[in-house]
N, CA, C, O and CB atoms as a CASP TS submission, in Angstrom:
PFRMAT TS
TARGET T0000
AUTHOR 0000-0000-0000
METHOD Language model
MODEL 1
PARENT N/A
ATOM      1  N   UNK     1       5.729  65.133   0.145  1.00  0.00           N
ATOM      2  CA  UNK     1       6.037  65.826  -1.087  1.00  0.00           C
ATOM      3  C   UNK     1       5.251  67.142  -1.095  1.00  0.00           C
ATOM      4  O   UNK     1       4.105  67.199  -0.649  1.00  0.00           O
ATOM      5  CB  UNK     1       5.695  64.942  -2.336  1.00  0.00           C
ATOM      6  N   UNK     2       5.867  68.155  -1.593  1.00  0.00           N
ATOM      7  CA  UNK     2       4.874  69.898  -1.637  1.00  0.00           C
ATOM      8  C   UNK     2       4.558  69.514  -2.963  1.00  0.00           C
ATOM      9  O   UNK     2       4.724  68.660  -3.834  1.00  0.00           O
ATOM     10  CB  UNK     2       5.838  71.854  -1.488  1.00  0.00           C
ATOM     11  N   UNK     3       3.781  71.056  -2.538  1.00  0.00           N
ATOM     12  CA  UNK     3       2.876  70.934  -3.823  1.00  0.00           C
ATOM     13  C   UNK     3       3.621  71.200  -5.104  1.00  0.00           C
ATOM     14  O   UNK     3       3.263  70.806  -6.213  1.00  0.00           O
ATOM     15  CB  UNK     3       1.669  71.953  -3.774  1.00  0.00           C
ATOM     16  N   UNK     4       4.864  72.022  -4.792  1.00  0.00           N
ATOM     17  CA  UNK     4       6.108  72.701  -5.603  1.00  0.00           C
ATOM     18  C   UNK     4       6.688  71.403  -6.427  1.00  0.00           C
ATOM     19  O   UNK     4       6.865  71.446  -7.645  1.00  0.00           O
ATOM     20  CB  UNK     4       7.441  73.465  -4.448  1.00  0.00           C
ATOM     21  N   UNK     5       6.901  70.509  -5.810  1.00  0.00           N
ATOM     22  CA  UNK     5       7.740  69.302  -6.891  1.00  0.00           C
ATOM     23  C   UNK     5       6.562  69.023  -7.542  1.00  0.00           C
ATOM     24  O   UNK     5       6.439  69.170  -8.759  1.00  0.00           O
ATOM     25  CB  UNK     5       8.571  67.706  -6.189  1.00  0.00           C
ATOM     26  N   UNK     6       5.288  68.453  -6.485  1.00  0.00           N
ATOM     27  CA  UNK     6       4.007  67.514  -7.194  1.00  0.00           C
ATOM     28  C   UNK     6       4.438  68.266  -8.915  1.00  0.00           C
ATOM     29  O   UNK     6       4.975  67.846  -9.940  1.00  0.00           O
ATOM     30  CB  UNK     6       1.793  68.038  -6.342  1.00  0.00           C
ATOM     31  N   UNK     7       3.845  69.548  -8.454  1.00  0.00           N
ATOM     32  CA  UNK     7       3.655  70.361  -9.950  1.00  0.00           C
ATOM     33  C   UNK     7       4.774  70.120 -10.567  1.00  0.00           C
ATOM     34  O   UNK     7       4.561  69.742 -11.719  1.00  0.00           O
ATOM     35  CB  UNK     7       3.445  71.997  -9.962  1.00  0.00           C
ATOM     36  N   UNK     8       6.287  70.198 -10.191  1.00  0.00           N
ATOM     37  CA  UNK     8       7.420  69.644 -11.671  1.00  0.00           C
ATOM     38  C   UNK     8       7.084  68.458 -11.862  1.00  0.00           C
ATOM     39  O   UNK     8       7.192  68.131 -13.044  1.00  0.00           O
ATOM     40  CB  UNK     8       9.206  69.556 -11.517  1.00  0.00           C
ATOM     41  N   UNK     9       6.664  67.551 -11.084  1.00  0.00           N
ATOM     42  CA  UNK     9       6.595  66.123 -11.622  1.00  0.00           C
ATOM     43  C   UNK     9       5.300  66.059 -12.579  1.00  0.00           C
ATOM     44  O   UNK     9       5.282  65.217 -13.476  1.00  0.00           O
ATOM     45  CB  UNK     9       6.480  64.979 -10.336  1.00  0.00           C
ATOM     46  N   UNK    10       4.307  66.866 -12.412  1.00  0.00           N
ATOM     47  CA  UNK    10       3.208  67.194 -13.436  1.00  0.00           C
ATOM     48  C   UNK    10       3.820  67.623 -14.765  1.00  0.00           C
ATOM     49  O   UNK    10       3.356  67.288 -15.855  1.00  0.00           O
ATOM     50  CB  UNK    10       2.251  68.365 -12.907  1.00  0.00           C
ATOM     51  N   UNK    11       4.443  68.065 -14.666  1.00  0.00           N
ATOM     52  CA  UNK    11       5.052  69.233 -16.184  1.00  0.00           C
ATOM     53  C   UNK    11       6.023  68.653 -16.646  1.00  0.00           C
ATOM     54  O   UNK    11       6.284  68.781 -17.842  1.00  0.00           O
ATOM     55  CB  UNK    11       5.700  70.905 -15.930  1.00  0.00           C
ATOM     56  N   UNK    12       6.870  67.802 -15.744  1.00  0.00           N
ATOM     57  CA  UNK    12       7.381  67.023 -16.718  1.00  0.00           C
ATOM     58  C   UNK    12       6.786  65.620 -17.034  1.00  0.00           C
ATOM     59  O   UNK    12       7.432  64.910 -17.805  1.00  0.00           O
ATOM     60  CB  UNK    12       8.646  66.906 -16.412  1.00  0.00           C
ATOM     61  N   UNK    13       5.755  65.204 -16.575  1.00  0.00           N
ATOM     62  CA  UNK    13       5.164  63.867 -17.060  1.00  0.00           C
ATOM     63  C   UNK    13       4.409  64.643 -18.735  1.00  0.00           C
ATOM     64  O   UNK    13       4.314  63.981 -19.768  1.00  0.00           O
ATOM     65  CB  UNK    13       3.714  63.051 -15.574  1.00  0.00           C
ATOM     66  N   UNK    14       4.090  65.704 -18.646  1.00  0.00           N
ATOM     67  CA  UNK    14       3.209  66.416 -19.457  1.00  0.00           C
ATOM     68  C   UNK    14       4.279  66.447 -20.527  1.00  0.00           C
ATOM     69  O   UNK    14       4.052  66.179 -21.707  1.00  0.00           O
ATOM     70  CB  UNK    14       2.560  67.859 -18.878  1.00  0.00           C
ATOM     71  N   UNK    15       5.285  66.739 -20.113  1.00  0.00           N
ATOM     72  CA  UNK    15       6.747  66.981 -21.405  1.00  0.00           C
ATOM     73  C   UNK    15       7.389  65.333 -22.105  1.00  0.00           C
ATOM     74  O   UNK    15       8.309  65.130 -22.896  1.00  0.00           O
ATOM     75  CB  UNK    15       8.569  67.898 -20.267  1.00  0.00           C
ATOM     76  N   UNK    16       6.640  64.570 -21.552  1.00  0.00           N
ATOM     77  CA  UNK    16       7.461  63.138 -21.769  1.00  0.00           C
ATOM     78  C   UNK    16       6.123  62.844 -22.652  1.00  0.00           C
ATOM     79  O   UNK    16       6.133  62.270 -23.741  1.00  0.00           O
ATOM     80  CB  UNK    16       7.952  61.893 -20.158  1.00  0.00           C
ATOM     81  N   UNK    17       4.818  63.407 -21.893  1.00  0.00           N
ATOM     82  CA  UNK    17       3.782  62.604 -22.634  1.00  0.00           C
ATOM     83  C   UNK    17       3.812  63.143 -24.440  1.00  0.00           C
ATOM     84  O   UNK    17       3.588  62.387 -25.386  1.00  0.00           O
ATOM     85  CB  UNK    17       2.100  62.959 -21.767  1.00  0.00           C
ATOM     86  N   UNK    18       4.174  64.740 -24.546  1.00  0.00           N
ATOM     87  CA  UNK    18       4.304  65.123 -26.014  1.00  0.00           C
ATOM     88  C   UNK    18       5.317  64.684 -26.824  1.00  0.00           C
ATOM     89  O   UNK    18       5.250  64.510 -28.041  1.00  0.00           O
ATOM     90  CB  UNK    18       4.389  66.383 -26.149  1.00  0.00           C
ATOM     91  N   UNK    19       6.814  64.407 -25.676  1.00  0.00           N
ATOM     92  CA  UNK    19       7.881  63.516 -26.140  1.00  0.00           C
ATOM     93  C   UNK    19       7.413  61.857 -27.019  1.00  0.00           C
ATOM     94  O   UNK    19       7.957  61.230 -27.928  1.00  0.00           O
ATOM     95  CB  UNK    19       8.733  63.234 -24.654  1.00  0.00           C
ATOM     96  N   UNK    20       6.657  61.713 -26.522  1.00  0.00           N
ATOM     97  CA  UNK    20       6.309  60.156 -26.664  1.00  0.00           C
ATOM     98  C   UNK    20       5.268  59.963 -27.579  1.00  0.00           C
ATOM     99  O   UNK    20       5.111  58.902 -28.182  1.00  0.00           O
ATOM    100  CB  UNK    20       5.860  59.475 -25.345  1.00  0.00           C
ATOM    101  N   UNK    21       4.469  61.058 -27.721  1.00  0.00           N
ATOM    102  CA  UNK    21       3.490  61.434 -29.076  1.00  0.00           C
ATOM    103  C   UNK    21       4.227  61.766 -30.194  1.00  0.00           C
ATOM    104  O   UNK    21       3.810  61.450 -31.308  1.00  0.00           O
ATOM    105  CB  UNK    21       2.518  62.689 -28.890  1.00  0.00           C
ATOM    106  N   UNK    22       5.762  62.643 -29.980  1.00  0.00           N
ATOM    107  CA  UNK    22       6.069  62.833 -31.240  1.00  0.00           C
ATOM    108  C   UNK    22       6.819  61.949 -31.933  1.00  0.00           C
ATOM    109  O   UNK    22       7.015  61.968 -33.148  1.00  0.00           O
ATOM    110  CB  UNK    22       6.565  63.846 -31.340  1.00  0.00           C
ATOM    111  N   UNK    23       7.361  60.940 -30.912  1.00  0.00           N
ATOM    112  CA  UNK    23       8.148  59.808 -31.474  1.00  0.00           C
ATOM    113  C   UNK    23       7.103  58.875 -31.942  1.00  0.00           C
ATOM    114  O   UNK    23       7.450  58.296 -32.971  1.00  0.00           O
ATOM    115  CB  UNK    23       9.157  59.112 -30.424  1.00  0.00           C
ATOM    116  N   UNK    24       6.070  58.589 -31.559  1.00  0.00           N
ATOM    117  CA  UNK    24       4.857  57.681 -32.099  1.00  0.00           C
ATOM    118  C   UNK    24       4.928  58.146 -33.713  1.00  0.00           C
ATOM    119  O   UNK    24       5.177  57.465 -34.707  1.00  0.00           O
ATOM    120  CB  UNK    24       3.130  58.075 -31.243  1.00  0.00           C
ATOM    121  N   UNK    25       4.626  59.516 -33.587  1.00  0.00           N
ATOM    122  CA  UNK    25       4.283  59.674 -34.708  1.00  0.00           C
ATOM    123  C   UNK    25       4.960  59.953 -36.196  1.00  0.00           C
ATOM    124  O   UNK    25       4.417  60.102 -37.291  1.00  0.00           O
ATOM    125  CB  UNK    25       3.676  60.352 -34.422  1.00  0.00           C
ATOM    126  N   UNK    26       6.844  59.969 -35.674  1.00  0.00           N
ATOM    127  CA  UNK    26       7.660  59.990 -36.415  1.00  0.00           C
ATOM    128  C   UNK    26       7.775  58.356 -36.853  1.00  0.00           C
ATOM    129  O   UNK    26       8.018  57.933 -37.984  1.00  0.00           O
ATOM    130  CB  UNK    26       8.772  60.727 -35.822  1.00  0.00           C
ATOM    131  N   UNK    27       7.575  57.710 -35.853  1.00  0.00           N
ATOM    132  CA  UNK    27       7.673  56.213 -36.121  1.00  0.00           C
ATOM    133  C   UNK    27       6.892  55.548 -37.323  1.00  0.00           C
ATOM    134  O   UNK    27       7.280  54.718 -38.146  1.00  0.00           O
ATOM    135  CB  UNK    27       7.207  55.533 -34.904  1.00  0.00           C
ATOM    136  N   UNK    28       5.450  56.285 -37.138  1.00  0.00           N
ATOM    137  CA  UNK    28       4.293  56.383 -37.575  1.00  0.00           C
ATOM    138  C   UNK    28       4.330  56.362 -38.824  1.00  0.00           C
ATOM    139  O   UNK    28       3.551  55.744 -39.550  1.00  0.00           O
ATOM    140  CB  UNK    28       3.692  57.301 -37.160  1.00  0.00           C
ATOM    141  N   UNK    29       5.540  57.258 -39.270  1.00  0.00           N
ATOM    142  CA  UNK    29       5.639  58.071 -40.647  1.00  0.00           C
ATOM    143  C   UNK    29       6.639  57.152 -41.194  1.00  0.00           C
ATOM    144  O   UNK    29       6.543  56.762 -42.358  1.00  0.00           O
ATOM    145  CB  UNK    29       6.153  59.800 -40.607  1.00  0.00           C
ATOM    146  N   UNK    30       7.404  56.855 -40.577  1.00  0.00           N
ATOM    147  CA  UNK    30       8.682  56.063 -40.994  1.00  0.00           C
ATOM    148  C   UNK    30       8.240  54.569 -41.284  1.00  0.00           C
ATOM    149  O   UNK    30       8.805  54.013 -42.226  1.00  0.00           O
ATOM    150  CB  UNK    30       9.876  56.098 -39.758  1.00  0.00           C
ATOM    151  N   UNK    31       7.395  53.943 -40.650  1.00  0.00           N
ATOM    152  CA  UNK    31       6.610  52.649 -41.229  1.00  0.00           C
ATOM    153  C   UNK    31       5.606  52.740 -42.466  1.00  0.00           C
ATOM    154  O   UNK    31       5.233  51.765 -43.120  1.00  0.00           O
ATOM    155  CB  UNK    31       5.744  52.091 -40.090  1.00  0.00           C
ATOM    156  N   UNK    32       5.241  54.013 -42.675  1.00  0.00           N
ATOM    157  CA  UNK    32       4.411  54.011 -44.138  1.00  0.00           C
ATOM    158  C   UNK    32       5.828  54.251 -45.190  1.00  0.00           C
ATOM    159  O   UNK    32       5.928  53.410 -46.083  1.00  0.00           O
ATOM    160  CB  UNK    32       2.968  55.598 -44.286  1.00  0.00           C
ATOM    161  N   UNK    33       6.523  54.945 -45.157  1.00  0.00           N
ATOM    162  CA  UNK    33       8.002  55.068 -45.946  1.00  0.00           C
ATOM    163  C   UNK    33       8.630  53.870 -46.239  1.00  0.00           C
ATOM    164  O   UNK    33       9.150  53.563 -47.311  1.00  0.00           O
ATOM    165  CB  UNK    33       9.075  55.820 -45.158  1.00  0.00           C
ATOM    166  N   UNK    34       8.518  52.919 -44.780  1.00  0.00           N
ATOM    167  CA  UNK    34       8.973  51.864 -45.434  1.00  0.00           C
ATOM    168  C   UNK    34       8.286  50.983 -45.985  1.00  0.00           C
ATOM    169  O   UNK    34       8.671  49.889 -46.397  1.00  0.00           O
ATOM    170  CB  UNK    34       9.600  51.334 -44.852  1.00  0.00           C
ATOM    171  N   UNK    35       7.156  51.467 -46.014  1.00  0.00           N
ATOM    172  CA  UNK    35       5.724  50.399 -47.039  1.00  0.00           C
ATOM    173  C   UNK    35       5.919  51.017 -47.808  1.00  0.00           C
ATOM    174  O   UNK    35       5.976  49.883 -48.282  1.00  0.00           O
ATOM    175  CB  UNK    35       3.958  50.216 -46.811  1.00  0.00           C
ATOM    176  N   UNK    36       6.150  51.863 -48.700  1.00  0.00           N
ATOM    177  CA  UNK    36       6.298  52.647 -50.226  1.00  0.00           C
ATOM    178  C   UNK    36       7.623  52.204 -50.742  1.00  0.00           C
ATOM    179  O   UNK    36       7.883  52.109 -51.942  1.00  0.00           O
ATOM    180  CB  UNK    36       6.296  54.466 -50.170  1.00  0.00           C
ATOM    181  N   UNK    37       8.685  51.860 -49.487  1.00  0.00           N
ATOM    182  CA  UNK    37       9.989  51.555 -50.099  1.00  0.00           C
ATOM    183  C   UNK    37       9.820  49.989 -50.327  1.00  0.00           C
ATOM    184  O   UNK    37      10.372  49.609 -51.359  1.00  0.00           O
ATOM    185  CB  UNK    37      11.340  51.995 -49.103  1.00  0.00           C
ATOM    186  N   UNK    38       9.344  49.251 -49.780  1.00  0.00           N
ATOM    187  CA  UNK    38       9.199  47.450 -49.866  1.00  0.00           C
ATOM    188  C   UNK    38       8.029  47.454 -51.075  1.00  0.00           C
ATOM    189  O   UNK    38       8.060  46.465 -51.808  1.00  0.00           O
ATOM    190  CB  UNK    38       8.480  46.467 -48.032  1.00  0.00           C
ATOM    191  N   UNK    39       7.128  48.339 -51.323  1.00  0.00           N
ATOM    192  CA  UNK    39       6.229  48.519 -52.550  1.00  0.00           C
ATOM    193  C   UNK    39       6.897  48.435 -54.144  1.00  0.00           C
ATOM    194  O   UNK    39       6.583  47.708 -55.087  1.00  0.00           O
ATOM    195  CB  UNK    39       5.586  49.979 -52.359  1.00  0.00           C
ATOM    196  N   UNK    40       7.796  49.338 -54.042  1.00  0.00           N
ATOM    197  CA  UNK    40       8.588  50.128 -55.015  1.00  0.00           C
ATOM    198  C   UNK    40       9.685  48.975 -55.154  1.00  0.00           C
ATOM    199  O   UNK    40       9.998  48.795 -56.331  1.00  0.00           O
ATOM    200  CB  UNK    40       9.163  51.758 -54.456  1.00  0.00           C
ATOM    201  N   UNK    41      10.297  48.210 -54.308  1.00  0.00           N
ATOM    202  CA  UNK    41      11.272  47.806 -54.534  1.00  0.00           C
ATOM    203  C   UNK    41      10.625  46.274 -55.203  1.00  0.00           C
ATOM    204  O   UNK    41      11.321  45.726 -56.058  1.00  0.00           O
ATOM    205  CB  UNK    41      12.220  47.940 -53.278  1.00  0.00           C
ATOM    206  N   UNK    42       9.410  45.668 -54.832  1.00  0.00           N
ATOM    207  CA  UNK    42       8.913  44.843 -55.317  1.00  0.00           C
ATOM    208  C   UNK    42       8.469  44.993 -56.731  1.00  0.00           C
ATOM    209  O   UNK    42       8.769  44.068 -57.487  1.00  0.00           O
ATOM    210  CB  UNK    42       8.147  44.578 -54.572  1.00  0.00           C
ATOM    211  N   UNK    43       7.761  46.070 -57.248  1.00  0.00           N
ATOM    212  CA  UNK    43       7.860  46.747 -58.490  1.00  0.00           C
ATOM    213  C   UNK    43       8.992  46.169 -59.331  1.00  0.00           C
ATOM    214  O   UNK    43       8.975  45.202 -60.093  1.00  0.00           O
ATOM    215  CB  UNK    43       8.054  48.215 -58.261  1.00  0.00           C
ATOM    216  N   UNK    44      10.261  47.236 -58.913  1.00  0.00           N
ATOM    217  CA  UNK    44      11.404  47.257 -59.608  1.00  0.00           C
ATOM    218  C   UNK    44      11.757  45.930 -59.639  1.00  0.00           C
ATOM    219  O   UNK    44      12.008  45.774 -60.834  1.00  0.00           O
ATOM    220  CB  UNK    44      12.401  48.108 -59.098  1.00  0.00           C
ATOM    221  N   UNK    45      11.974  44.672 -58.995  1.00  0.00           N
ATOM    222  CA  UNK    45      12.078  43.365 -58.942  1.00  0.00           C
ATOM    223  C   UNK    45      10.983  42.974 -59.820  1.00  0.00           C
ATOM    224  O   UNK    45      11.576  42.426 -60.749  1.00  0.00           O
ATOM    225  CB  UNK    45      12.047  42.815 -57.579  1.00  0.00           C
ATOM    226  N   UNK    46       9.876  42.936 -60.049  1.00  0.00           N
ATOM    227  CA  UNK    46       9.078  42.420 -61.175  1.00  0.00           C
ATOM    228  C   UNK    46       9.355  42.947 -63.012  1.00  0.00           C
ATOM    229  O   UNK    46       9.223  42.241 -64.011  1.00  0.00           O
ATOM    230  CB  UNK    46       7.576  42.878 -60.661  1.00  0.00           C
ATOM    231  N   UNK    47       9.748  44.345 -62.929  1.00  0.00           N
ATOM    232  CA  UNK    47      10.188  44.701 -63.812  1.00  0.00           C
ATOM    233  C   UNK    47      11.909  44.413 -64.142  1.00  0.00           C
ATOM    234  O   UNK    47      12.339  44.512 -65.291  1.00  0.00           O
ATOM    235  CB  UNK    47       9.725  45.860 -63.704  1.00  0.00           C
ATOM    236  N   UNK    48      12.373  44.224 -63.531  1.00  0.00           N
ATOM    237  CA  UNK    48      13.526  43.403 -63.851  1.00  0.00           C
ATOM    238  C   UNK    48      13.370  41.906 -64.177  1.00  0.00           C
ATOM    239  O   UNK    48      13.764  41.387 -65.221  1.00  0.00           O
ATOM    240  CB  UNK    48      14.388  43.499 -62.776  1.00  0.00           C
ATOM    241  N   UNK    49      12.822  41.344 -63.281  1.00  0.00           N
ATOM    242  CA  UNK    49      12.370  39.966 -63.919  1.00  0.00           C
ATOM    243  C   UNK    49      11.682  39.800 -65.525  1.00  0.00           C
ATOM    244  O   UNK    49      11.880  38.835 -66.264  1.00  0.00           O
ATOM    245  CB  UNK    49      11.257  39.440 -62.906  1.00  0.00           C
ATOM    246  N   UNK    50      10.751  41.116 -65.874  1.00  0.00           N
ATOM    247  CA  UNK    50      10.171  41.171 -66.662  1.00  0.00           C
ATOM    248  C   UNK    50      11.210  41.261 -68.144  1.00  0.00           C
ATOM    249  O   UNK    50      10.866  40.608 -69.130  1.00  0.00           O
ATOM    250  CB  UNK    50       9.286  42.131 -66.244  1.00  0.00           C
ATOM    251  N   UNK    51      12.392  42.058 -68.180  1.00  0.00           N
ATOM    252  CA  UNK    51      13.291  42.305 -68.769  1.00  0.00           C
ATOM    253  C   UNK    51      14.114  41.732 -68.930  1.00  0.00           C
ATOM    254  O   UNK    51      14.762  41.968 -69.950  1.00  0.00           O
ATOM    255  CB  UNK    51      13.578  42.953 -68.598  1.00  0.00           C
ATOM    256  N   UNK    52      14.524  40.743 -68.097  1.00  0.00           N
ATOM    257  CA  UNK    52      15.316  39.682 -67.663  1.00  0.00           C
ATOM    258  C   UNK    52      14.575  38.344 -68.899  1.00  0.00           C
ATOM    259  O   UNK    52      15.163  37.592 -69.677  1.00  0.00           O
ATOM    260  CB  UNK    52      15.063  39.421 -65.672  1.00  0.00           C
ATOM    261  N   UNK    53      13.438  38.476 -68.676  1.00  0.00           N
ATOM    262  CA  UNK    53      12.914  37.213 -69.452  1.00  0.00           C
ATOM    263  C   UNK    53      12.525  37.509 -70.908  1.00  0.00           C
ATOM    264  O   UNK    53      12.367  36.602 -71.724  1.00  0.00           O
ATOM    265  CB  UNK    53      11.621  36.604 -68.729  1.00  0.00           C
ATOM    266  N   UNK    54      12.387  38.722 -71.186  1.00  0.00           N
ATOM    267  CA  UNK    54      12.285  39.076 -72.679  1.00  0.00           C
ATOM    268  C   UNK    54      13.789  39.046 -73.283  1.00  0.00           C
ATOM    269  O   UNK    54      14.046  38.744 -74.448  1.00  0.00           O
ATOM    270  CB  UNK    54      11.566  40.637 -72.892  1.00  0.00           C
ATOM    271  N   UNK    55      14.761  39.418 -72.274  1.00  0.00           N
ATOM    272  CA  UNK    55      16.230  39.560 -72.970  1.00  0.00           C
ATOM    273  C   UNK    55      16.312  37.847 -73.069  1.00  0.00           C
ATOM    274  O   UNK    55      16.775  37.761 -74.206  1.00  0.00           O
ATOM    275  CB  UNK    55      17.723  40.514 -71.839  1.00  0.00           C
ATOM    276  N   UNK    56      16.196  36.795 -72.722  1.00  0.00           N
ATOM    277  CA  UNK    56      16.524  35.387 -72.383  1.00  0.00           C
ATOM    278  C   UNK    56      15.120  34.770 -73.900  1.00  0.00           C
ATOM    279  O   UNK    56      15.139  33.748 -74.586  1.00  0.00           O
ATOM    280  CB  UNK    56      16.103  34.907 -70.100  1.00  0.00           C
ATOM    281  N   UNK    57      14.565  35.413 -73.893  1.00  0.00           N
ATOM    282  CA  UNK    57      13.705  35.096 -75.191  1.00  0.00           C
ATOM    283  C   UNK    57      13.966  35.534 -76.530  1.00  0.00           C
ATOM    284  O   UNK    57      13.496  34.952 -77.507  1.00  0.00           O
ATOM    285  CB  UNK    57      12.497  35.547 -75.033  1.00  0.00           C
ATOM    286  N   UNK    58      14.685  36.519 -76.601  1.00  0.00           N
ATOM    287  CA  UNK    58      15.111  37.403 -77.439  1.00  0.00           C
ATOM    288  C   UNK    58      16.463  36.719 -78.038  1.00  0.00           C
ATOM    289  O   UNK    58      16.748  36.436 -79.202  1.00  0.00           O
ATOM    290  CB  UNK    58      15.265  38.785 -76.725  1.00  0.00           C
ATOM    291  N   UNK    59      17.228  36.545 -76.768  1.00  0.00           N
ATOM    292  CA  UNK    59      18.300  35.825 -77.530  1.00  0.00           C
ATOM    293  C   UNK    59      18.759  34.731 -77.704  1.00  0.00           C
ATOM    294  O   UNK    59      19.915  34.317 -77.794  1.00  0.00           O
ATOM    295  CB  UNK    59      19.073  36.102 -77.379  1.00  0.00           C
ATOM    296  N   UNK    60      16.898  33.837 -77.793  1.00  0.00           N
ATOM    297  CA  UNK    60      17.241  32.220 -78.230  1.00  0.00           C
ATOM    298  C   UNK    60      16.143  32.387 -79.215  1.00  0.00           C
ATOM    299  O   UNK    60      15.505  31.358 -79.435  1.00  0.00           O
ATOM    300  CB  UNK    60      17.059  30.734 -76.944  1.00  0.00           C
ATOM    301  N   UNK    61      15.768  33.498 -79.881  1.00  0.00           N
ATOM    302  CA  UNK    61      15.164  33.815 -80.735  1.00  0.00           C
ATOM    303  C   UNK    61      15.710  33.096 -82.265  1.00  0.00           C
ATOM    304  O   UNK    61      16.889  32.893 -82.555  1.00  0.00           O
ATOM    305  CB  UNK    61      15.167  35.193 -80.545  1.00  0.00           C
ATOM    306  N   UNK    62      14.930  32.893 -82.827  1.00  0.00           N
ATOM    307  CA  UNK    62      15.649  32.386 -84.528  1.00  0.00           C
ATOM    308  C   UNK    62      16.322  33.498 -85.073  1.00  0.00           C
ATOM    309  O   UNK    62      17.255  33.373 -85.866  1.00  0.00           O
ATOM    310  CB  UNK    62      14.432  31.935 -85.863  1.00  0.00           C
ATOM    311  N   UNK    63      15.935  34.456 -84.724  1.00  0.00           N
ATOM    312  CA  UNK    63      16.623  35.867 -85.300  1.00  0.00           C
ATOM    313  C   UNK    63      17.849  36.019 -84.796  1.00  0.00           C
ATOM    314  O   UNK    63      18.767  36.583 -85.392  1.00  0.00           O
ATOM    315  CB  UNK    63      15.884  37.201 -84.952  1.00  0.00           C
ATOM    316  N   UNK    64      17.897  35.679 -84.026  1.00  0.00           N
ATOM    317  CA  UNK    64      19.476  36.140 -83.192  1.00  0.00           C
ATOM    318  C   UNK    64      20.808  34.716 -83.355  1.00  0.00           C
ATOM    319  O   UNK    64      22.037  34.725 -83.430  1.00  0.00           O
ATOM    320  CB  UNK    64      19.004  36.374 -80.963  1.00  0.00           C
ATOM    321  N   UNK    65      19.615  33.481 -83.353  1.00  0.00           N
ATOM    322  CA  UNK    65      20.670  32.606 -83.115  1.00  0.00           C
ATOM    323  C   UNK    65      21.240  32.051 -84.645  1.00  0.00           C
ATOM    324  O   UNK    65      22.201  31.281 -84.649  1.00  0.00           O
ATOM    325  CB  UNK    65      20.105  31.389 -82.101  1.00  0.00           C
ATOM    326  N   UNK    66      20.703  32.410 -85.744  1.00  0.00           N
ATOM    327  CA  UNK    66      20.380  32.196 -86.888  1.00  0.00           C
ATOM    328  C   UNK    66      20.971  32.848 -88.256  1.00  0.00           C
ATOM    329  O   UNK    66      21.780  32.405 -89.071  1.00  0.00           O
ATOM    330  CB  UNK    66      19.271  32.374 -86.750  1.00  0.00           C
ATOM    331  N   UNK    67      20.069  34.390 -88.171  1.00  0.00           N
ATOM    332  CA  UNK    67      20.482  35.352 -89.061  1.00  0.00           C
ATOM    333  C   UNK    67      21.611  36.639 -88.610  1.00  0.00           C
ATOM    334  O   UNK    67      22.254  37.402 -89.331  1.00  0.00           O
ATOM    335  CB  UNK    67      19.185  35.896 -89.488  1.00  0.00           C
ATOM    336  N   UNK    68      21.553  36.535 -87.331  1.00  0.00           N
ATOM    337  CA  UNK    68      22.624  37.197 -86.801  1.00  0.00           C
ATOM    338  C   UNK    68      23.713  36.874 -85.806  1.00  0.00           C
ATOM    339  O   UNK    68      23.734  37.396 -84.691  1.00  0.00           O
ATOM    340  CB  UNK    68      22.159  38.033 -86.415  1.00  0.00           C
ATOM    341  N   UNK    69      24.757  35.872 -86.286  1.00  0.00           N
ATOM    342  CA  UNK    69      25.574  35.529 -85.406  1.00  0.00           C
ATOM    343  C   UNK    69      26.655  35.651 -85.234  1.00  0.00           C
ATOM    344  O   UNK    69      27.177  35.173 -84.227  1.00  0.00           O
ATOM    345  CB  UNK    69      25.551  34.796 -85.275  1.00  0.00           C
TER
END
């Protein structure tokens, strides 16, 4: 092998190695996104539950089942 390829095979191992840093680090980014999205969505599921059980209290309420029917 010359020294002429050695060196492309240098420059491009060098081009795969920044290739492979930037996908790390898009990856990187995209696994905290999806921890804010599984965060958020657990949220919104507690607050629906939360609403869910005041509406189910509300309307076995004496007020509702009673004076307004």
């Amino acid at each position: 092998m010359s020294s002429d390829q050695i060196d492309k095979l240098y420059f491009m191992i060098k081009a795969l190695e920044k290739k492979i840093d930037k996908q790390n680090k898009l990856i990187q980014e995209l696994k905290e996104e999806n921890k804010l999205i599984i965060e958020n969505t657990s949220k919104m599921g507690t607050h629906i539950d939360f609403i869910n059980s005041a509406y189910d209290k509300l309307s076995k309420s004496y007020l509702f089942r009673n004076i307004l029917p």
